[in-house]
N, C-alpha and C positions, 0 to 999 in steps of 0.2 A: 504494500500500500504506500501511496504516496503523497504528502503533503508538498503543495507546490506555494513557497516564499512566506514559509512558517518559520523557518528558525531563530531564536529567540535573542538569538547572537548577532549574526550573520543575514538575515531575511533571505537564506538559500533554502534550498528542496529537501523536508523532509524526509525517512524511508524509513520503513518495519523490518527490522531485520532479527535472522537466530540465530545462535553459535550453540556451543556443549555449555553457555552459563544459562540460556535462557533467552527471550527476544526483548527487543530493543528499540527505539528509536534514536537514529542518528540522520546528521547534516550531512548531505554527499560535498559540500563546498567547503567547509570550515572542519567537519570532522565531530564536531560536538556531542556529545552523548546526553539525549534529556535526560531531567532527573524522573523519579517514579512517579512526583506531583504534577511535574509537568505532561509525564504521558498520559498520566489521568485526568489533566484539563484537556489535553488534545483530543484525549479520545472521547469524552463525553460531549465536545463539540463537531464531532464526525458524526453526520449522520450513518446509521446502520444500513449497507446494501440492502436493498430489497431483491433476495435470490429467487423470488417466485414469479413477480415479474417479467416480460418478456417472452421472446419464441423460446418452445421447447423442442427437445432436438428432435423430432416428427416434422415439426415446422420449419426446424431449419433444412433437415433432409429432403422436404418437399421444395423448397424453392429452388 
C-alpha cells in the first residue's frame, strides 16, 4: 500500500512494508520509519478497500 506525499518528514511517498520483525511503514525518499502512533493515525485515516466491489473474475473472463 501506498501513501502518496505523507511523510511526516520529508512530504515523500509512503509504503507498507515486512521483514522477519514485523510490517512497517517507511519513506521510499528520506528512509524514515513511522512510529507505531503515527501508523495508527495513518491508518485510521485510510479508508478500508472495499474488496466486494467491482467485476468479479466471470466478468472479467467474459469481457
Amino acid at each position: 500500500m501506498f501513501w502518496i506525499k505523507a511523510c511526516p518528514r520529508c512530504k515523500g511517498d509512503l509504503y507498507k512494508g515486512r521483514d522477519m520483525y514485523g510490517t512497517y511503514v517507511s519513506c521510499l525518499q528520506c528512509a524514515r520509519f513511522l512510529t507505531i502512533e503515527e501508523e495508527g493515525q495513518l491508518l485510521s485515516q485510510t479508508p478500508a478497500p472495499d474488496l466486494l466491489s467491482g467485476p468479479t473474475v466471470r466478468e472479467r473472463q467474459a469481457a
